[in-house]
C-alpha positions as CSV (number, residue, x, y, z in Angstrom):
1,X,73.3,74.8,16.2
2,X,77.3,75.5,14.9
3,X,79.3,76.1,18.2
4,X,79.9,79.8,16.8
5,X,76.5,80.9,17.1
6,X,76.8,79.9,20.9
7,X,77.9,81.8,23.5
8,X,78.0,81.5,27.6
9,X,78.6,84.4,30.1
10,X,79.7,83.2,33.5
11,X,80.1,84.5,36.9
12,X,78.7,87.8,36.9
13,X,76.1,89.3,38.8
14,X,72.8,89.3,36.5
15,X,69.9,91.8,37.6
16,X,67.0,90.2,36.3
17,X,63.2,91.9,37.0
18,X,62.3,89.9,40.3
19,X,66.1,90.0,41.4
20,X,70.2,89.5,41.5
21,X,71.7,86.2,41.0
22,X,75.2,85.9,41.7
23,X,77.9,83.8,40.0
24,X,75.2,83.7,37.3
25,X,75.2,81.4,33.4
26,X,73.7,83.3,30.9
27,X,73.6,81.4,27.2
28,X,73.0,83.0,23.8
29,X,71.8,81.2,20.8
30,X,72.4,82.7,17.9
31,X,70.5,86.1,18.2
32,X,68.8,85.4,21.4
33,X,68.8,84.0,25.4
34,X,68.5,80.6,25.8
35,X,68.2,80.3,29.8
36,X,69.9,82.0,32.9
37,X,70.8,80.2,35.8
38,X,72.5,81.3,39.5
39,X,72.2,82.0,43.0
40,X,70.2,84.6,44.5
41,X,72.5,86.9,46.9
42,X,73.7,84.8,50.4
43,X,72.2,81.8,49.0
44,X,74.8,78.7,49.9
45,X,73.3,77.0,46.1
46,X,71.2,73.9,48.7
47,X,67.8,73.7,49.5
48,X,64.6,74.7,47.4
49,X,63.8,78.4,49.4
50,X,63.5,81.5,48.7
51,X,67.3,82.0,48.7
52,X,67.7,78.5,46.3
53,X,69.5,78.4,43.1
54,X,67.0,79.5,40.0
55,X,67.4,78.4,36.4
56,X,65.2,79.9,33.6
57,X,64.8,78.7,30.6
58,X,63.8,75.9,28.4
59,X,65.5,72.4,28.5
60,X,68.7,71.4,30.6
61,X,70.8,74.6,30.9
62,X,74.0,71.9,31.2
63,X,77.5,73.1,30.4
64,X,77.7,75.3,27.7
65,X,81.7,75.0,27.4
66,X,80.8,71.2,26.9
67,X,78.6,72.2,24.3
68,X,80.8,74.3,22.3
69,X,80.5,78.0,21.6
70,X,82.5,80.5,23.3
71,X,82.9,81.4,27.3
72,X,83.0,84.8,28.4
73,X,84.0,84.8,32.3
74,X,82.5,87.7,33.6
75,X,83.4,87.3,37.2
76,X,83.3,90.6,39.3
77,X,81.1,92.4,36.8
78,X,77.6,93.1,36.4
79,X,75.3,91.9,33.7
80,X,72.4,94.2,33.2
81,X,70.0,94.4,30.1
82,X,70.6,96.3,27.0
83,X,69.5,100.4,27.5
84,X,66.6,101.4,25.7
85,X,66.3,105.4,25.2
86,X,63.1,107.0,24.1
87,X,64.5,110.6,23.7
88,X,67.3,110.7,21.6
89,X,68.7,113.7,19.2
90,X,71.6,112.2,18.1
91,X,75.3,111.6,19.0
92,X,78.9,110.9,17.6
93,X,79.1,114.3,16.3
94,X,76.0,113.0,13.7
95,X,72.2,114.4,13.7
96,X,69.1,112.5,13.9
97,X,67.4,115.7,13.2
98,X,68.8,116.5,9.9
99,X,71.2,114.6,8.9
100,X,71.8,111.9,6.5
101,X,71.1,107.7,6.6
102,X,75.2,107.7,7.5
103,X,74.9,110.5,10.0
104,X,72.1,108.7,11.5
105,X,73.4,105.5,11.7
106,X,76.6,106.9,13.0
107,X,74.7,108.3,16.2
108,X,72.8,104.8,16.6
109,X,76.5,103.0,16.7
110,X,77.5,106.3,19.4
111,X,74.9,105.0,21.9
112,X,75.4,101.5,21.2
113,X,78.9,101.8,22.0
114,X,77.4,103.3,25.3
115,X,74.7,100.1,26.2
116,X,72.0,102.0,24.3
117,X,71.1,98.6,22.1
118,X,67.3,99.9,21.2
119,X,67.0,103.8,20.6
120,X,64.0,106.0,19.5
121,X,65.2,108.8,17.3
122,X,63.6,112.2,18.1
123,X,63.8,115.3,15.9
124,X,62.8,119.5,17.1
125,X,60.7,121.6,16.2
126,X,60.5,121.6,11.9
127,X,58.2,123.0,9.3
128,X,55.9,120.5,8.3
129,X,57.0,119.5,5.2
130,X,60.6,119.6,6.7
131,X,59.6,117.0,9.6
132,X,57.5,114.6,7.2
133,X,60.2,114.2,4.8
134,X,62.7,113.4,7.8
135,X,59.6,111.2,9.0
136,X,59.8,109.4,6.1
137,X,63.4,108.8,5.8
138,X,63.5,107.6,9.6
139,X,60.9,105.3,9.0
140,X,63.3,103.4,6.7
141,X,65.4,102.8,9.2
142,X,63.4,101.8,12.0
143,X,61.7,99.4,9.6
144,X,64.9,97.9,8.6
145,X,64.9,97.3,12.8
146,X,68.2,100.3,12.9
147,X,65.7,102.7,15.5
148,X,62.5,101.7,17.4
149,X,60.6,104.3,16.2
150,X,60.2,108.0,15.9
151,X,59.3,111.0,18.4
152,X,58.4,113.8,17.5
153,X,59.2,116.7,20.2
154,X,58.0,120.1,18.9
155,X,56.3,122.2,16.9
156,X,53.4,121.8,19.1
157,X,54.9,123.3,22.4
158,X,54.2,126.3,24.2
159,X,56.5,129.6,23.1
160,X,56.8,130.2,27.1
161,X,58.6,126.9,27.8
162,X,60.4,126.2,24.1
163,X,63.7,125.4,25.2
164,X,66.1,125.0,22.6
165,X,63.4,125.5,20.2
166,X,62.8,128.1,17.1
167,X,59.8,129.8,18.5
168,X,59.8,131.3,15.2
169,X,58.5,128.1,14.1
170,X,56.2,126.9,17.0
171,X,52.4,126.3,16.7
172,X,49.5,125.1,17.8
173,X,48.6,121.1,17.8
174,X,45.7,120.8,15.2
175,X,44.8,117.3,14.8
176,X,45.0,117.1,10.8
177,X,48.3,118.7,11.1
178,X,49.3,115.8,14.0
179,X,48.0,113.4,11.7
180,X,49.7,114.4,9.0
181,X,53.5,113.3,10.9
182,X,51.9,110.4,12.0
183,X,50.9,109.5,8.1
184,X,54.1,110.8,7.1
185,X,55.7,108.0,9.8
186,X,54.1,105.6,8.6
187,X,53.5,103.7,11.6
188,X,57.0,103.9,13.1
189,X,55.7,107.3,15.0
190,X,56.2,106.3,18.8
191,X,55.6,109.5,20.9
192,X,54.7,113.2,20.5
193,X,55.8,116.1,22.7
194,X,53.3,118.3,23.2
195,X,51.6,121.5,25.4
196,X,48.2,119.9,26.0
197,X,46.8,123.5,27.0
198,X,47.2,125.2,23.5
199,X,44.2,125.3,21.5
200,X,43.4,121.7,19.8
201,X,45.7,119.8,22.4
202,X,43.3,117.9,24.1
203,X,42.1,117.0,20.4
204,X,45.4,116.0,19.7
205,X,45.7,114.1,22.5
206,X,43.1,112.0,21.7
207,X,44.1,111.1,18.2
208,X,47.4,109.9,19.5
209,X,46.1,107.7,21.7
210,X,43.4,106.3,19.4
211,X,46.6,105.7,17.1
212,X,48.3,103.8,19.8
213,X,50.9,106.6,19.7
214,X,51.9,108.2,22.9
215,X,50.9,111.5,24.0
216,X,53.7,113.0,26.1
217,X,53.5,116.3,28.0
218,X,55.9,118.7,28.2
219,X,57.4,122.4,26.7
220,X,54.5,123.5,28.4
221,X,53.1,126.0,30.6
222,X,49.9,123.7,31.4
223,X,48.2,124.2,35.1
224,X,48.1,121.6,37.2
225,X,43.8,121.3,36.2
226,X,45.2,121.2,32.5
227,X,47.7,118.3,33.0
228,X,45.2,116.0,34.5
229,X,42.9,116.6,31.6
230,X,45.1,115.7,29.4
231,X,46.3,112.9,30.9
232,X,43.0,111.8,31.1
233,X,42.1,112.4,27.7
234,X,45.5,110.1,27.4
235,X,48.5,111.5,27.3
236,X,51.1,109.1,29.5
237,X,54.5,110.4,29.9
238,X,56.4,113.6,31.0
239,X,59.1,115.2,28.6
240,X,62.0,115.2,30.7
241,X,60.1,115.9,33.8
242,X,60.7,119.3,35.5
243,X,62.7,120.9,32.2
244,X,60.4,123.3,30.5
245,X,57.5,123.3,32.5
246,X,56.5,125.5,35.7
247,X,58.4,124.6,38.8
248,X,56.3,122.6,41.8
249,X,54.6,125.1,43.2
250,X,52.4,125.3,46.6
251,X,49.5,127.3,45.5
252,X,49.6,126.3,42.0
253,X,51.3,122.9,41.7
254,X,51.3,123.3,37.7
255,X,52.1,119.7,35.7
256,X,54.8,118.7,37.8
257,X,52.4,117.3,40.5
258,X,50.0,115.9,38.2
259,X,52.1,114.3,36.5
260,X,54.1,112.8,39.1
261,X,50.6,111.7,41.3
262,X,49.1,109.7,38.6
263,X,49.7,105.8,38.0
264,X,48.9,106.1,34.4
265,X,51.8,107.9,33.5
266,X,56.0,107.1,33.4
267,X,58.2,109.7,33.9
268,X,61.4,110.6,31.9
269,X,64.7,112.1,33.4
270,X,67.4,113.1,32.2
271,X,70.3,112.0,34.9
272,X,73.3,114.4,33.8
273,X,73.4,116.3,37.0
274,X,73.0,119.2,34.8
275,X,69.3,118.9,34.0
276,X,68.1,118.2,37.7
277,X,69.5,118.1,41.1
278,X,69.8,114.8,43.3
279,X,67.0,116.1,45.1
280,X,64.6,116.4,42.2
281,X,65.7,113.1,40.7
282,X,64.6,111.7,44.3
283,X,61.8,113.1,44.5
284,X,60.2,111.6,41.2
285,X,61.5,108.2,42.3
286,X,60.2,108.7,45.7
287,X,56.8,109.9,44.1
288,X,56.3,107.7,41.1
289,X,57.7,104.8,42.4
290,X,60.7,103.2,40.2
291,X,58.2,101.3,37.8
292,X,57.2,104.7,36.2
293,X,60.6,106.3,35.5
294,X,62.4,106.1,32.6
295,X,66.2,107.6,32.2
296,X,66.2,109.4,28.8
297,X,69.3,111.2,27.2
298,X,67.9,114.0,25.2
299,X,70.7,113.8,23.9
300,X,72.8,115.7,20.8
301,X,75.0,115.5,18.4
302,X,77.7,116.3,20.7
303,X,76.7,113.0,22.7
304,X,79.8,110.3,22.7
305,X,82.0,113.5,20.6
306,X,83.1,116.4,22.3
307,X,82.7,120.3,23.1
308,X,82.4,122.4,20.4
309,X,79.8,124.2,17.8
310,X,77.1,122.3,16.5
311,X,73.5,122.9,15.4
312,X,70.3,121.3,16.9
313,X,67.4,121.7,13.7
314,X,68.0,125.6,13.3
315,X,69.6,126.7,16.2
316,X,73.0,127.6,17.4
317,X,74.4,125.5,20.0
318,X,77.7,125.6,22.0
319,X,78.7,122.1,24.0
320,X,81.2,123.4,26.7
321,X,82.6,121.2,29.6
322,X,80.2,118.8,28.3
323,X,77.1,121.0,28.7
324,X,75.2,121.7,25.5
325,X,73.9,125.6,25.2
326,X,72.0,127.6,22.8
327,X,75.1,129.7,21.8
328,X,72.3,132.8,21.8
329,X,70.2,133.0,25.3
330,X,71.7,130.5,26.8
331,X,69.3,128.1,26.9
332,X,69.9,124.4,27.4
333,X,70.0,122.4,24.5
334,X,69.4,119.1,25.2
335,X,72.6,117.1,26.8
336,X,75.8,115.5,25.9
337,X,74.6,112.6,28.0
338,X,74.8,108.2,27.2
339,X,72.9,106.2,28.7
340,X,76.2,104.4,30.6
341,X,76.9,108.1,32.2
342,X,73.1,107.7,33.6
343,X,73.4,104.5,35.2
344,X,76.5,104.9,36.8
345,X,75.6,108.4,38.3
346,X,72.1,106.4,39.5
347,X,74.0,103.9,41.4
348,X,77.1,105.9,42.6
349,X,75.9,109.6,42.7
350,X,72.3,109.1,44.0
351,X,72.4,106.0,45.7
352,X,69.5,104.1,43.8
353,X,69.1,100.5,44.2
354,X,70.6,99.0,41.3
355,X,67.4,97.5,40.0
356,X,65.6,100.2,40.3
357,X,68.1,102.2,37.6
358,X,68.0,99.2,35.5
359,X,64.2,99.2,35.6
360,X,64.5,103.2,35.0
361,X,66.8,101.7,31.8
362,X,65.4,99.1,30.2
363,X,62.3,97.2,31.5
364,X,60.3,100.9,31.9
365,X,60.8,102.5,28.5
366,X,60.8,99.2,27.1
367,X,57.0,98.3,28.0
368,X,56.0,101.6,26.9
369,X,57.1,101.1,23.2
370,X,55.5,97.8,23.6
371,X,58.5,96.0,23.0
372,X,59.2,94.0,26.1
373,X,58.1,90.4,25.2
374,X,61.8,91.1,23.3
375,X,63.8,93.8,24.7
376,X,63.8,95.4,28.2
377,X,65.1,91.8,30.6
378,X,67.9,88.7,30.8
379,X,65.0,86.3,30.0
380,X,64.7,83.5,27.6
381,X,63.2,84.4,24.1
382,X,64.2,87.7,24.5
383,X,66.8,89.1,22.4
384,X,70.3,88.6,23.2
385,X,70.8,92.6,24.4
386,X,73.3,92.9,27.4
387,X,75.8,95.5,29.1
388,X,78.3,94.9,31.2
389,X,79.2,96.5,34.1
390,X,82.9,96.6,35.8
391,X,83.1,96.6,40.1
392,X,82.4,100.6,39.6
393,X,79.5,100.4,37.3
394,X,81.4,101.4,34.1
395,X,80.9,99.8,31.1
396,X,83.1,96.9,30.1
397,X,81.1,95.4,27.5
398,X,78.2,95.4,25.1
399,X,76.0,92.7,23.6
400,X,73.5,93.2,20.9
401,X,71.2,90.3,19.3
402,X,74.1,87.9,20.4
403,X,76.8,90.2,18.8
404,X,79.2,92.2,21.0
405,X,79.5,95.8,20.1
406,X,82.0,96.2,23.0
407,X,83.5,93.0,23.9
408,X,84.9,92.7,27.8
409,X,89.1,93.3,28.0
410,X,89.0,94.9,24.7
């Protein structure tokens, strides 16, 4: 293999999914890892223990600067996997909702730019027509491997949770008109958002999961009886848990506490510290466990751009000190928020382990668009996808498929 396509990262602290080596190697080949290698923390690098020097990979790892190739010293920084967001609007001032192949790519490069190396593209609440030709054109682009996939959050919500939705345009989930997106996807359809207890829900429900599509619940004013039926019907994640959906209640414990209670399903948050408090956010982790939470953006145009005006589908919206609004009621609109900002406030703000964030970032959302045996981890095979992290847990550097987006010192 030409020296150019190889690449080593040295001394930085790599958080793999069974732990932290310190002073770590990590080689790239061409698009993808070729072995990590280091000391677990405290480990003196002797003896064969718990604590004893670990090398993955195939063959010799050796000395990659021997080999050729270019060395990235990465000592005092962290080297975590690449982010992978399932809830995404857009960013970078550009729409995934309804805007054009440019706009759209514009937002992917946004996140990217952010650690965000594999992104789902999620649009609102649409006529049908409107949503299946946007299905169509996003299916393009996550076929040409630009997005993971599509989500589809709305129309099929409940008017007394909508959120920054056109209630004007909301209906019920009716299973030919569900199948219809999903046709109109062609495949690339990963999740739907949807209020299991309006009429043909549970239906819907179904079909999703027959179609190996995931049923998510949320915009909805389900009871607590009504969330476990869906979810055993199949549904397994929570739109942004606690936004639009009754609060945890005593008496009536609504979807919250089903949702949280059950192994089957992973939970997404949205870490802004506008969308939940500290104490919410540790409660979920508390509850769920930190293998079924996944930190999502939900983020907008506005995401990696600024305050300002802006529209999200039909609606209004005014991004003020970084908090996105509908510009009539108030409402929040989604979030201004990148993946980068999530992690950082996990670590520093809320005190999480760091590989429970990192599991919340990338090895969670990861398995549930079935793409781990590529994306997700540091481990060999996998593709080259990497952030890096300064002393402070700000990003210094981006790696995608063996490519930096950000390179360190730039």
């Amino acid at each position: 293999m030409p020296a150019k396509d190889r690449c080593t990262l040295t001394g930085a602290r790599v958080v793999l999914p069974d732990g932290i080596l310190d002073g770590a190697r990590l080689t790239v080949e061409g698009t993808r890892i070729a072995g990590v290698s280091g000391s677990a923390p405290g480990d003196t690098g002797a003896g064969t223990g718990a604590g004893a020097t670990r090398a993955t990979g195939a063959g010799t790892q050796g000395d990659a600067g021997a080999a050729g190739g270019e060395v990235v010293d990465l000592t005092g920084h962290w080297l975590v996997p690449g982010f992978v967001d399932i809830h995404n609007h857009g960013g970078g001032g550009a729409s995934f909702t309804n805007g054009t192949v440019a706009d759209i790519l514009t937002g992917v490069r946004t996140h990217r730019l952010h650690g965000t190396t594999t992104v789902v593209a999620s649009t609102v609440t649409g006529e049908t027509a409107a949503l299946a030709q946007r299905a169509g054109l996003l299916s393009e682009l996550a076929e040409q491997g630009d997005i993971a996939g599509i989500h589809f959050e709305g129309p099929f919500i409940s008017p007394c949770r909508k959120g920054a939705h056109s209630e004007a345009l909301l209906r019920d989930p009716d299973p030919a008109e569900v199948r219809k997106l999903l046709d109109a996807a062609r495949g690339q359809a990963t999740m739907v958002t949807l209020a299991p207890e309006l009429p043909g829900g549970l239906d819907s429900v179904r079909l999703l999961a027959e179609h190996g599509v995931i049923a998510a619940v949320g915009h909805t004013d389900a009871t607590y009886e009504q969330t476990v039926a869906a979810i055993d019907a199949g549904a397994s994640v929570a739109t942004h848990l606690f936004n639009a959906m009754p609060p945890l209640g005593h008496r009536t414990p609504g979807p919250v506490a089903a949702l949280l209670e059950d192994d089957r399903v992973t939970v997404e948050l949205i870490n802004d510290g506008t969308h939940l408090h500290p104490a919410a956010l540790q409660l979920a982790f508390h509850r769920a466990g930190a293998a079924r939470v996944a930190f999502i953006t939900d983020a907008m145009d506005a995401a990696g751009f600024g305050d300002g005006l802006y529209r999200l589908g039909p609606l209004a919206v005014e991004v003020k000190d970084g908090v996105a609004r509908l510009a009539e009621g108030g409402s929040i609109a989604g979030s201004t928020l990148t993946l980068d900002r999530a992690l950082q406030r996990a670590v520093t703000v809320d005190r999480l382990p760091v590989q429970d964030a990192v599991h919340a970032l990338s090895e969670n959302p990861a398995r549930l668009l079935g793409r781990y045996d590529t994306v997700g981890s540091l481990e060999p095979g996998k593709d080259a996808d990497a952030v890096v992290l300064d002393a402070d847990f700000g990003l210094a550097g981006v790696m995608r498929k063996g490519e930096w987006v950000v390179r360190p010192g730039d």
